[in-house]
C-alpha positions as CSV (number, residue, x, y, z in Angstrom):
1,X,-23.6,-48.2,-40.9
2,X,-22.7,-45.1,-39.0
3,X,-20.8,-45.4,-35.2
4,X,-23.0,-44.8,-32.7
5,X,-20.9,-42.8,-30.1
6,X,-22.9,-42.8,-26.3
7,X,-22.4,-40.6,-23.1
8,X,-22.2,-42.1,-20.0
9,X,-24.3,-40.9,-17.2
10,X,-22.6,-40.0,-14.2
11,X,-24.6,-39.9,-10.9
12,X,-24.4,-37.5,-8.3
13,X,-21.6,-39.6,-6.5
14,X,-19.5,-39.0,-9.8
15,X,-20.3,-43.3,-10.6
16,X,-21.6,-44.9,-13.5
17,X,-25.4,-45.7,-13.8
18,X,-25.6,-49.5,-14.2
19,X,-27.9,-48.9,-17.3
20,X,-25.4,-46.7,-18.9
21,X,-22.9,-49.8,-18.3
22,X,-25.1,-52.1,-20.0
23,X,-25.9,-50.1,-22.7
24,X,-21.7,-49.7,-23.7
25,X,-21.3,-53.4,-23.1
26,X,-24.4,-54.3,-25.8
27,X,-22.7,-51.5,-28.0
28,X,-18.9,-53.0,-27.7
29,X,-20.6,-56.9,-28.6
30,X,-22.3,-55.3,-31.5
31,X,-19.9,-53.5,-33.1
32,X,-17.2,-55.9,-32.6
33,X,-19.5,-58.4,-34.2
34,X,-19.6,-55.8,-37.5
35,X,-16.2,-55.8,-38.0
36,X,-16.3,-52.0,-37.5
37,X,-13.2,-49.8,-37.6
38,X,-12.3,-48.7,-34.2
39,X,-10.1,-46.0,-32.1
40,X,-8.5,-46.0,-28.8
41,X,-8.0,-43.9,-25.9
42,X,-5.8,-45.3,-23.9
43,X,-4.5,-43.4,-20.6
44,X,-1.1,-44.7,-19.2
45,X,-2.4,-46.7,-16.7
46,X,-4.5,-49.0,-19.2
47,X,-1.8,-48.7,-21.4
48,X,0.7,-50.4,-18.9
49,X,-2.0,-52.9,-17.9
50,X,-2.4,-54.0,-21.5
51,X,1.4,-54.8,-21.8
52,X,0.7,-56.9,-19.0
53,X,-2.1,-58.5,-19.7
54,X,0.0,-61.1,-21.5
55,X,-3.4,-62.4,-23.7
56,X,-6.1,-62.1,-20.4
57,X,-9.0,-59.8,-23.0
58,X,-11.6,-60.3,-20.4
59,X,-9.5,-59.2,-17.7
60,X,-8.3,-56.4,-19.7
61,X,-11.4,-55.2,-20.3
62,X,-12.8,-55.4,-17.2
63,X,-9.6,-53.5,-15.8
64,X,-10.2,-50.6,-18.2
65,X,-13.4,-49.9,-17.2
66,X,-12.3,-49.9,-13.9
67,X,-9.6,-47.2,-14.7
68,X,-12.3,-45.1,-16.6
69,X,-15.1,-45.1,-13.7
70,X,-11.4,-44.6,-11.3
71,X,-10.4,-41.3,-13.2
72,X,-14.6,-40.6,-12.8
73,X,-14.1,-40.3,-9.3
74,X,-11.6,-37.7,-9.5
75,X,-13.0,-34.7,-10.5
76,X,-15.9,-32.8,-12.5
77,X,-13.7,-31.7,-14.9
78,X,-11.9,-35.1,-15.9
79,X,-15.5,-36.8,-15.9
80,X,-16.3,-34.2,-18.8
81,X,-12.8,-34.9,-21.1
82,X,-13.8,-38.3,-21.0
83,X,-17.5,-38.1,-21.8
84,X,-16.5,-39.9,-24.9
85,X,-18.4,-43.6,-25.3
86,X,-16.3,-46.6,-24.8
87,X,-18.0,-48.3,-27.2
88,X,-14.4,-46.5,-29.1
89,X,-12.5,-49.3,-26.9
90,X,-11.3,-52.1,-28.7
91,X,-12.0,-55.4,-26.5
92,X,-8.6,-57.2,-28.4
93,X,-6.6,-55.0,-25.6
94,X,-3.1,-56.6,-26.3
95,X,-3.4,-56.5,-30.1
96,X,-4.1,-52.8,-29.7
97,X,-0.9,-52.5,-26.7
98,X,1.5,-54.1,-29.3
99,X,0.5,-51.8,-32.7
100,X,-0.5,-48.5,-31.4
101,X,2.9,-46.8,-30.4
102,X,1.1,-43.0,-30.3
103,X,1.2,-41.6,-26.8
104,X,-1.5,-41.6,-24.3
105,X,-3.5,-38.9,-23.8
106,X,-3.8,-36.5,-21.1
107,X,-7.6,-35.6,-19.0
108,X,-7.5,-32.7,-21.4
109,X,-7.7,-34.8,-24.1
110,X,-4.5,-33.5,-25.6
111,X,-1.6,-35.6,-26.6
112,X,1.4,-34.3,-24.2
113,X,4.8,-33.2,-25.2
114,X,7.1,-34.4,-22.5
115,X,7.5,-37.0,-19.7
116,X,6.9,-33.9,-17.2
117,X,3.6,-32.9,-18.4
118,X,2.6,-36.8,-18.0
119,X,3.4,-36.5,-14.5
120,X,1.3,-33.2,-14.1
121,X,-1.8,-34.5,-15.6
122,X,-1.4,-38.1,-13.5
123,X,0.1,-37.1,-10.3
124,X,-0.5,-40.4,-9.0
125,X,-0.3,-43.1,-11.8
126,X,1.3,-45.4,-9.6
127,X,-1.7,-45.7,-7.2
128,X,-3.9,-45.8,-10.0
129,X,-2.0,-48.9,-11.4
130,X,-2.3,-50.8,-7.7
131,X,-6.3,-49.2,-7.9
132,X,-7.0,-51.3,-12.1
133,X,-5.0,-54.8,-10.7
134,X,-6.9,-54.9,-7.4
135,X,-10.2,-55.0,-7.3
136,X,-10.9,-54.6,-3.6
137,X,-9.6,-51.5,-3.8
138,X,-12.5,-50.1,-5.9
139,X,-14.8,-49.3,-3.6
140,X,-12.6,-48.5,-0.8
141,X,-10.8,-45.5,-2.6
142,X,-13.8,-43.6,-4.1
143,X,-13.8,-40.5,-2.5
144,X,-10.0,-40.2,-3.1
145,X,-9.2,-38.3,0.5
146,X,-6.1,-40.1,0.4
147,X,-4.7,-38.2,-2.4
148,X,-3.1,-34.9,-0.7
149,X,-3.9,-31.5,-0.9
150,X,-1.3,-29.3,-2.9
151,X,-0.1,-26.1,-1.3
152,X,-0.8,-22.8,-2.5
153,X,0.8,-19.9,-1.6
154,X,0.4,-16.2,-1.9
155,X,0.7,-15.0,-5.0
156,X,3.0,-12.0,-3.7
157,X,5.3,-14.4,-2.0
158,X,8.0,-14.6,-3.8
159,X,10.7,-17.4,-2.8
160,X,14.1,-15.6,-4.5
161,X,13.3,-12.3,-1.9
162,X,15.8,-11.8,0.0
163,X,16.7,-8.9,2.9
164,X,19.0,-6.2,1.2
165,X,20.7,-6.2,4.3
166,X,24.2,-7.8,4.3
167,X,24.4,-11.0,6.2
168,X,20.9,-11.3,6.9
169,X,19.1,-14.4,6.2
170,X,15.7,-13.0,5.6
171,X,14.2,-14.6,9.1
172,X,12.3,-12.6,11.7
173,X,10.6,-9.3,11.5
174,X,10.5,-5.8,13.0
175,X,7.0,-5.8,13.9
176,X,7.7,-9.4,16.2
177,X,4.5,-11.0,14.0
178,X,5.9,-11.9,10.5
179,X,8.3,-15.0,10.1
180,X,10.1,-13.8,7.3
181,X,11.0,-10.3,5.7
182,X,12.1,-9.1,2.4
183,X,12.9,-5.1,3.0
184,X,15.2,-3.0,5.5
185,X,12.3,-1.4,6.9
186,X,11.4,-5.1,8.7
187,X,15.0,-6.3,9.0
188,X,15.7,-6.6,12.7
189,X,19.5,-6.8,11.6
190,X,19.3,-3.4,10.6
191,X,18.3,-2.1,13.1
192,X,20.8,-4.0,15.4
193,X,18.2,-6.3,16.7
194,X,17.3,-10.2,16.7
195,X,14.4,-11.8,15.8
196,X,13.6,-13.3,19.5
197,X,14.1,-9.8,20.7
198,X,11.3,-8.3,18.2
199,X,8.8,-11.0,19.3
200,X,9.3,-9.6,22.9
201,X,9.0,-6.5,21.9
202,X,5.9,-6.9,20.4
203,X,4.2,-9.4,23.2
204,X,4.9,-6.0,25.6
205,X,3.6,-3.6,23.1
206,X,0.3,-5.8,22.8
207,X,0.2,-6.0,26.4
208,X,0.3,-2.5,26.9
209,X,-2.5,-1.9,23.9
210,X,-4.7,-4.2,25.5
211,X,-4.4,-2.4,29.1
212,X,-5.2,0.9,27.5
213,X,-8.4,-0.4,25.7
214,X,-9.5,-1.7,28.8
215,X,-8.7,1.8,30.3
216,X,-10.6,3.8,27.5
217,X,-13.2,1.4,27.4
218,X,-13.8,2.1,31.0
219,X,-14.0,5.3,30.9
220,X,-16.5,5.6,27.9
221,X,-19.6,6.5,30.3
222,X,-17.5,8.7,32.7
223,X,-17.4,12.5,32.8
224,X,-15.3,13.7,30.3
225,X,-12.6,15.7,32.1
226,X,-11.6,19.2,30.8
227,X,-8.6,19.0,32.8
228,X,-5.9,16.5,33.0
229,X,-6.5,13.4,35.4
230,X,-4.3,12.5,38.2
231,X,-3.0,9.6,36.2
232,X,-2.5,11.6,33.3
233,X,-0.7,14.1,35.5
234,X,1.6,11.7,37.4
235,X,2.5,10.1,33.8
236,X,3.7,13.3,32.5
237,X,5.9,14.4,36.1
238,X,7.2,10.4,35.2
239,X,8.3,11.4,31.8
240,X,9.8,14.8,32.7
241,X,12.0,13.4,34.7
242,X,12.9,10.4,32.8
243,X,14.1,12.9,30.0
244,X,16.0,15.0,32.8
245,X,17.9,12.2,33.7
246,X,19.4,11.2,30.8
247,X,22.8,11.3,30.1
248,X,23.8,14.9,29.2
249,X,26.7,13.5,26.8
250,X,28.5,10.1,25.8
251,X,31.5,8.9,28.0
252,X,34.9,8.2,26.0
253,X,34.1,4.4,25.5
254,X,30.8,5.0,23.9
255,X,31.9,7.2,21.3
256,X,34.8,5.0,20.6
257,X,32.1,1.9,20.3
258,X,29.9,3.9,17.8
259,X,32.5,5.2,16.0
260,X,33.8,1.6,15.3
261,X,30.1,0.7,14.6
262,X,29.4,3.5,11.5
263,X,33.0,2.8,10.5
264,X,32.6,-1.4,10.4
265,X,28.5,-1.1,9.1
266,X,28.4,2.3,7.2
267,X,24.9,2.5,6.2
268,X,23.7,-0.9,6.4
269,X,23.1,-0.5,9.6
270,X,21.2,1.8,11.8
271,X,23.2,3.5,14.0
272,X,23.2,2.8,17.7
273,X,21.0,5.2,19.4
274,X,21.3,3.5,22.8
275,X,22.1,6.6,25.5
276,X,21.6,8.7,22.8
277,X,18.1,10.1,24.4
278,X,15.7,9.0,27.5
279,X,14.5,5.6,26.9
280,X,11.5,6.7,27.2
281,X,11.6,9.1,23.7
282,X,13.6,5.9,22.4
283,X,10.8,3.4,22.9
284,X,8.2,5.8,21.6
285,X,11.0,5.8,18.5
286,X,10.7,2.0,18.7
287,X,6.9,1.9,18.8
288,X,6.8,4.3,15.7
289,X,8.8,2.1,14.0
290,X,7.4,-0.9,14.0
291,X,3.9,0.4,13.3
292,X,5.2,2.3,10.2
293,X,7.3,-1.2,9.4
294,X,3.7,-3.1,10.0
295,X,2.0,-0.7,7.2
296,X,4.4,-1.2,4.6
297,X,4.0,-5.1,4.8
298,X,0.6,-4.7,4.4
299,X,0.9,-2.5,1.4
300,X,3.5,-5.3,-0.2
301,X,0.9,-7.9,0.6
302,X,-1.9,-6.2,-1.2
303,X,0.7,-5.2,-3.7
304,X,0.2,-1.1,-3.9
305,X,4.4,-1.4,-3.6
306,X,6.9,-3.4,-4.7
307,X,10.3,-3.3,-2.7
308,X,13.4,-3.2,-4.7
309,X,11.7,-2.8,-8.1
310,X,9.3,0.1,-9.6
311,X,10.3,2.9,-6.5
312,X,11.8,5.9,-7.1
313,X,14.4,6.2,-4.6
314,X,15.9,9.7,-5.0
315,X,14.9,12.6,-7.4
316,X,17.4,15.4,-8.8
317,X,15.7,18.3,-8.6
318,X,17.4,21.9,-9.3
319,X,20.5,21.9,-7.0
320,X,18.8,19.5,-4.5
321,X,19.1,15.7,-4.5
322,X,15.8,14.5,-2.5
323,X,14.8,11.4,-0.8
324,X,11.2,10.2,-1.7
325,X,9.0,9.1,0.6
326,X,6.0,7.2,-1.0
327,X,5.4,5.8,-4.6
328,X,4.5,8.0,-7.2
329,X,3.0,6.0,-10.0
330,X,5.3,7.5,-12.8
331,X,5.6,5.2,-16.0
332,X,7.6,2.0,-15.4
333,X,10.4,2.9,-17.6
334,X,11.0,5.7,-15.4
335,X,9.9,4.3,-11.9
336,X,12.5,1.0,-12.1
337,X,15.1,3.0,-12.4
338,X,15.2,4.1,-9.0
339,X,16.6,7.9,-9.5
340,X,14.8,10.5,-11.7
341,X,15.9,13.5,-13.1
342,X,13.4,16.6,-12.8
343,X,13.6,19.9,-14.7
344,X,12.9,22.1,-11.0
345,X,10.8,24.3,-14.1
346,X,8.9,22.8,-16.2
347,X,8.8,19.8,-14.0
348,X,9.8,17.5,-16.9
349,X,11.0,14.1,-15.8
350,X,14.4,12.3,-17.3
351,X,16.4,9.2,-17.0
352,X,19.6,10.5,-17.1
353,X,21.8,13.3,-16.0
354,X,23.0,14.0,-19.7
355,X,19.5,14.4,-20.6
356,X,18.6,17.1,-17.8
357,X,21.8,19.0,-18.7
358,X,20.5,19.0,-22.2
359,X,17.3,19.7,-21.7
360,X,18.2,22.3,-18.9
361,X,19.9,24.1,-22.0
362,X,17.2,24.4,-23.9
363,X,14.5,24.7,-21.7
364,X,12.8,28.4,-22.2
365,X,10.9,28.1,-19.0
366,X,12.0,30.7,-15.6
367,X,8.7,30.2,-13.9
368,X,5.7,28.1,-13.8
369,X,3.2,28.4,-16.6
370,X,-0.2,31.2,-15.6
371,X,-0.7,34.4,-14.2
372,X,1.3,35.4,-10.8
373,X,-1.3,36.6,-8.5
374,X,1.1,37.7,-5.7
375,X,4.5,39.3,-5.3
376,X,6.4,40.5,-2.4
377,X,10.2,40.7,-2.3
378,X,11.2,37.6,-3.7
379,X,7.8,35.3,-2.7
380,X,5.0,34.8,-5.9
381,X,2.1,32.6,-6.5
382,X,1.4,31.6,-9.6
383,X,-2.3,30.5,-10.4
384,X,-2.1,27.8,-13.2
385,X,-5.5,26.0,-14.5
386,X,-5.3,22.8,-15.1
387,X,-7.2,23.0,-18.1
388,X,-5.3,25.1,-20.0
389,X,-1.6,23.5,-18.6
390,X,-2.7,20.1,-18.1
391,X,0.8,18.6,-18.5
392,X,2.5,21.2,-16.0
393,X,0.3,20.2,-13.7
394,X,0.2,16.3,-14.2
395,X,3.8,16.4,-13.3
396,X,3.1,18.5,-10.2
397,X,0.9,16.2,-9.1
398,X,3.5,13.5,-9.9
399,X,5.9,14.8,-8.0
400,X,4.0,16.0,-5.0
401,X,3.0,12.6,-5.0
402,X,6.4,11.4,-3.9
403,X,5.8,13.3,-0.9
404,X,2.2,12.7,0.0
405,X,0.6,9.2,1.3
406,X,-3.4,10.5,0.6
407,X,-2.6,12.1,-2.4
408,X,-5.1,10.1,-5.0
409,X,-5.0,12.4,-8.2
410,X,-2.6,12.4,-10.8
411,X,-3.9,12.7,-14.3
412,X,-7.3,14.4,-13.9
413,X,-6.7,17.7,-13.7
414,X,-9.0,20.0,-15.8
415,X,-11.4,20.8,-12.5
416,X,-8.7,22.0,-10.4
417,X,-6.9,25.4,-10.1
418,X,-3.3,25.8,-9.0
419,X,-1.4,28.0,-6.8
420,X,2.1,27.2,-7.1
421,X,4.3,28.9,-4.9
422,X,7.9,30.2,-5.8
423,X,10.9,31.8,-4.9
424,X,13.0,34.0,-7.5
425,X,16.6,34.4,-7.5
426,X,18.7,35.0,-10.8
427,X,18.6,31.9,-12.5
428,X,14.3,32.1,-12.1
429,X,11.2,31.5,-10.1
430,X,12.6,28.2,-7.5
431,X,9.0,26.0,-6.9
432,X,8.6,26.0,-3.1
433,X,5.2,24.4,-2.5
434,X,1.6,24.7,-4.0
435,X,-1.9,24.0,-3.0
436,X,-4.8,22.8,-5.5
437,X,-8.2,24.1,-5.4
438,X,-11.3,22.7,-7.1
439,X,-13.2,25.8,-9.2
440,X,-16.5,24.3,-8.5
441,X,-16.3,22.6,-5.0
442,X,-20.2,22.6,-2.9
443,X,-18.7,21.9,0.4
444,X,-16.7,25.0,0.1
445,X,-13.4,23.2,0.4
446,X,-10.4,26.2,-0.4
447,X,-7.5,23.0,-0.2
448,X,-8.1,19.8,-1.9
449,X,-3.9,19.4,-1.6
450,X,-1.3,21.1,-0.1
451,X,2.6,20.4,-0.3
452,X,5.8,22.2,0.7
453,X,8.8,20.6,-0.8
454,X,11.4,19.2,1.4
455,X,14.4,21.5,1.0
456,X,11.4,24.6,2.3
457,X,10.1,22.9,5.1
458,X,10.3,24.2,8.8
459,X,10.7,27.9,7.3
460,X,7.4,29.2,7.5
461,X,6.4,28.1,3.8
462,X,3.6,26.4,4.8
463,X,2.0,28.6,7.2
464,X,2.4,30.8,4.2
465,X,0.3,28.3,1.7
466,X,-2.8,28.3,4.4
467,X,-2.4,32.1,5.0
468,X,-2.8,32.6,1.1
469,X,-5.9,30.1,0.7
470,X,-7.6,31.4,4.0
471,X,-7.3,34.9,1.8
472,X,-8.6,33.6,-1.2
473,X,-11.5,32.7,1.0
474,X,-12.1,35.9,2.4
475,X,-11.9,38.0,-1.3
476,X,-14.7,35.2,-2.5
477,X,-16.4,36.0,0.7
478,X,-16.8,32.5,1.3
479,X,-15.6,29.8,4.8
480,X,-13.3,27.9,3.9
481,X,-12.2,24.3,5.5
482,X,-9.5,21.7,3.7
483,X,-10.9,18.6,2.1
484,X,-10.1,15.9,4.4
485,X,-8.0,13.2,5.1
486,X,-5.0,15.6,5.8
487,X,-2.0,13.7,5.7
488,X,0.2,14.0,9.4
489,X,2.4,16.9,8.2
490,X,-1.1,19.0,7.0
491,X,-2.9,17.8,9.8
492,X,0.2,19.2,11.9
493,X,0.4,22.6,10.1
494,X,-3.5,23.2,10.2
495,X,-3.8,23.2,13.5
496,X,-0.7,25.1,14.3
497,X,-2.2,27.8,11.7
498,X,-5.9,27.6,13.6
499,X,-4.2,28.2,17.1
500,X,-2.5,31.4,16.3
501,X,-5.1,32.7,14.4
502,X,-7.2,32.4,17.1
503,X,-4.7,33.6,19.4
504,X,-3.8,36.9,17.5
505,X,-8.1,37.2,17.5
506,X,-8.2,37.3,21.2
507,X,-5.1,39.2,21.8
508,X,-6.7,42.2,19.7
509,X,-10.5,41.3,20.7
510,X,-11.6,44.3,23.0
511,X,-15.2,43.4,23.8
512,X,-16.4,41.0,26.4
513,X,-19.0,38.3,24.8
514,X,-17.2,36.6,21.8
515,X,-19.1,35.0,19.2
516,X,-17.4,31.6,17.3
517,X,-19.6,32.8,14.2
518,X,-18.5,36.1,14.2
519,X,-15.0,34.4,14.4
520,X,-15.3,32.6,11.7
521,X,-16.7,35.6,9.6
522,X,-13.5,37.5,9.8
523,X,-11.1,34.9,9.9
524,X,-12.7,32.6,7.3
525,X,-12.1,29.4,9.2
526,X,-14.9,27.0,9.5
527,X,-16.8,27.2,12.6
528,X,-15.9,23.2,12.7
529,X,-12.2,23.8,12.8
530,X,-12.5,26.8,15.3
531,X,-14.6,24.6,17.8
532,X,-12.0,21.6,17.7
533,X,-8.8,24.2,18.3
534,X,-11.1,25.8,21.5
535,X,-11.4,22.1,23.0
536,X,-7.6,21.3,22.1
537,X,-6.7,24.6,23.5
538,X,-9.2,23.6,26.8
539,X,-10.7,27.6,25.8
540,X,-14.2,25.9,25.4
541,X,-16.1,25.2,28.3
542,X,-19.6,24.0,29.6
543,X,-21.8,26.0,32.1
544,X,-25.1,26.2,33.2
545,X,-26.4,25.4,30.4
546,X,-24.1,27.3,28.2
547,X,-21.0,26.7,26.2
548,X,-18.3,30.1,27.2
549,X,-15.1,30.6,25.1
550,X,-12.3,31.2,28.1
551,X,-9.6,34.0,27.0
552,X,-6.8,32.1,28.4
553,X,-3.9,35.0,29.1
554,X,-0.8,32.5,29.9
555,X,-1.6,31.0,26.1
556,X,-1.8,34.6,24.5
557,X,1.3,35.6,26.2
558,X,3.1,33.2,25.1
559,X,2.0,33.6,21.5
560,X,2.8,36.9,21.7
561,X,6.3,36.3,23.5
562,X,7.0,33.8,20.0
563,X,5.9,36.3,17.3
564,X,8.4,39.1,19.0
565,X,11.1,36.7,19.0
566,X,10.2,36.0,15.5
567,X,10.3,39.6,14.8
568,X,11.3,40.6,10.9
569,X,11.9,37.1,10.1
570,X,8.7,36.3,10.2
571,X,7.3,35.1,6.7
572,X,3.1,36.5,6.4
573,X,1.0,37.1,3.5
574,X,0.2,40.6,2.6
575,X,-3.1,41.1,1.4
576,X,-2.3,44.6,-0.3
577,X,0.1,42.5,-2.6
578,X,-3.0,40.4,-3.9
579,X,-4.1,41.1,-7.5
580,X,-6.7,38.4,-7.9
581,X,-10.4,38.4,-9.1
582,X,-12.7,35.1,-8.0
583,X,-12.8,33.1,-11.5
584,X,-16.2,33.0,-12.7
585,X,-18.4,30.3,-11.5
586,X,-16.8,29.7,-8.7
């Protein structure tokens, strides 16, 4: 006669129905009666209960049902492993205790391999023991609140972090709102602070945040002022001479005590820039700081970066050795080593300086890949496509990367067009920045990215880059604006570009009505751009009715007074030196 095997009911308090109990009982008296074959499943509990049962079947029994309605009660998921009928159960509960020597079975209904994964599955087997011999206790522990929670963490926190920072214990952050960090750019040691001092710090910095929205939010509504307010004005006579009276240089002592510091620290620890400057530029240095510490915790918490592990620290790169600034997702064999080594060429990327020397050897290329467009003295640009070079310019992107925070392309480059600038000398053509250009863009964008390497910077390169874009725009006949967001350099250079173009337009503007689209039409700046420099330049005004562009004189004076001063040195694009024809379809 075939076992009939039965699943138990389970109400929506996670109990037994009372007809399901009966029907197991009837089924247990029946096939005990036909001298059936029978199997156990036995959890520890029961199993310990039966050794002490000491001959009591009833009791037993009764105590096992208890256990299995107990571990009922305890969640969906252990209700489901044990779905199983106990018509299985044997009611001869010692005989079984004393032959079966197999081990009991975990919720999962897997047999487990070690004592710890028996304490896993049954976190609380002792309480379940006190639960089967005391009946009162049945009804009284149903809902199980007494068990507790277990904790969970964050799955980026990682307990063997530790500050990099010599001495420092890890406690306290930069920002005054974290209670622990794990990098130098929190690590209030570093920067020859304490913890107790960063939370006051920061309580004042809210403080003042909070005053200011207040401020701005009551003045919303108002009139906005062309002209600086008196507040604004008195602020800035406060400031002026907060930075006059600053100490002009360091007494004797002070020298001595920094001296000692950078000798005793080195560079584990910032330097002491007390004295150094007006408190007031050193506070602003503070503020900066700890907002800039506050955005790299929250890029470790949604893990974009990973500090100590998978950032490219430094990059050899021709005869420079450069500090990156952001991650650049280059593979991981590469990125965890922390240094890279880039052929300044072909922009291939090596692990080792044996490597580069050999590739450097071999290497074929003087210049980047494409045809150079411009030439003047010892300044080209280079149009690449990225269609036709796609790895050349995967590895621009790459390493521009390392220097932008926007910057979100890296491997799809077939729709963009290249202008990599260079600087030739006799070992070749030196990359000094480039700017990318989509071939098909409908919102006339003539910049999607632009990037001057370190080692050019704050030489006019950049200037150059937007002179030579702002030209392709005016061959194509087209206005052109960047793609947005600009990082803070680009944002920086743009609108120093857009104020002396605008300048050198008035200064040889002989009429007297000025149009902004007529502007625009000759400069090939967006009318967009050219309204916010007017209203940062307070040249825009409203009257009557009417909006009037001002020719400010003290402003084109001294724009004028710069560009003599400049004189010869003065790097500009020539547009007689362009040999370029608009690609077709664009």
């Amino acid at each position: 006669m075939p076992r009939r095997r039965q699943v138990r009911n389970i109400g929506s308090d996670g109990t037994e129905d009372s007809d399901s109990s009966a029907e197991r009982e009837q089924t247990n008296s029946s096939e005990s009666d036909g001298n059936m074959p029978k199997r156990t499943r036995l959890t520890r509990a029961s199993l310990r209960l039966s050794q002490s049962s000491q001959g009591k079947e009833s009791h037993g029994m009764d105590a096992l049902v208890m256990n299995q309605n107990l571990h009922c009660n305890c969640s969906k998921s252990i209700i489901l492993s044990y779905s199983v009928s106990v018509a299985e159960y044997t009611p001869d509960v010692k005989r079984v205790g004393d032959h079966d020597e197999s081990p009991p079975l975990t919720p999962t209904g897997n047999a487990p391999s070690s004592e710890s994964e028996l304490d896993i599955s049954s976190p609380n087997a002792s309480h379940d023991e006190s639960v089967a011999k005391d009946p009162a206790l049945r009804d009284s522990d149903k809902d199980l609140s007494h068990r507790p929670k277990r904790r969970r963490c964050h799955e980026t926190y990682n307990f063997n972090m530790k500050c990099p920072t010599p001495g420092c214990n890890s406690l306290g952050h930069l920002t005054g709102k974290h209670e622990r960090h794990f990098a130098v750019s929190g690590c209030p040691l570093y920067h020859n602070l304490s913890a107790d001092e960063c939370k006051v710090k920061a309580t004042t910095r809210e403080k003042h945040e909070e005053e200011s929205k207040v401020q701005e939010e009551s003045n919303r509504h108002a009139t906005r002022h062309q002209m600086p307010t008196s507040k604004q004005t008195r602020y800035k006579e406060q400031v002026t001479e907060m930075r006059k009276g600053r100490n002009s240089g360091l007494p004797k002592e002070q020298k001595e005590k920094y001296m000692e510091h950078r000798q005793s620290h080195g560079n584990t620890r910032e330097p002491l820039l007390e004295n150094i400057t007006s408190e007031y530029d050193l506070e602003l240095f503070r503020k900066a700081q700890a907002r800039a510490s506050e955005d790299l915790e929250k890029l470790r918490i949604q893990g974009q970066i990973t500090e100590g592990s998978n950032m490219i620290k430094t990059i050899l790169f021709g005869r420079y050795e450069l500090d990156t600034w952001y991650h650049s997702p280059y593979p991981e064999e590469y990125a965890r080593l922390g240094r890279l080594y880039v052929c300044e060429f072909c922009l291939k990327y090596m692990k080792s300086q044996t490597i580069l020397r050999r590739h450097m050897a071999k290497c074929v290329w003087k210049h980047p890949p494409g045809d150079e467009v411009y030439r003047k003295g010892a300044i080209s640009v280079f149009e690449v496509d990225g269609k036709k070079n796609k790895i050349y310019c995967q590895n621009l992107c790459l390493l521009a990367k390392l220097f932008l925070d926007h910057k979100t392309l890296y491997y799809d480059v077939e729709p963009f067009l290249f202008y990599v600038m260079t600087e030739a000398d006799n070992t070749g053509c030196h990359l000094v920045g480039y700017f990318s250009k989509e071939k098909n863009s409908f919102l006339n964008y003539n910049v999607s990215c632009i990037l001057t390497m370190p080692q050019y910077m704050r030489q006019g390169f950049g200037k150059m880059l937007i002179d030579f874009s702002y030209l392709l725009s005016k061959v194509e006949e087209k206005v052109g604006s960047p793609e947005r967001p600009l990082s803070d350099l680009g944002l920086i250079s743009y609108r120093s570009y857009w104020k002396e173009v605008l300048l050198r337009y008035m200064y040889n503007f002989q009429g007297k009505e000025i149009s902004i689209k007529e502007i625009s039409q000759e400069t090939a700046v967006n009318p967009v751009d050219i309204v916010s420099t007017l209203q940062s330049l307070q040249m825009l005004k409203y009257w009557k009715g009417k909006h009037l562009v001002l020719k400010r004189q003290d402003l084109i004076d001294e724009w004028k007074a710069k560009e003599t001063k400049r004189g010869s040195n003065n790097k500009t694009i020539d547009p007689s030196s362009l040999k370029w024809t608009p690609p077709k379809g664009t």
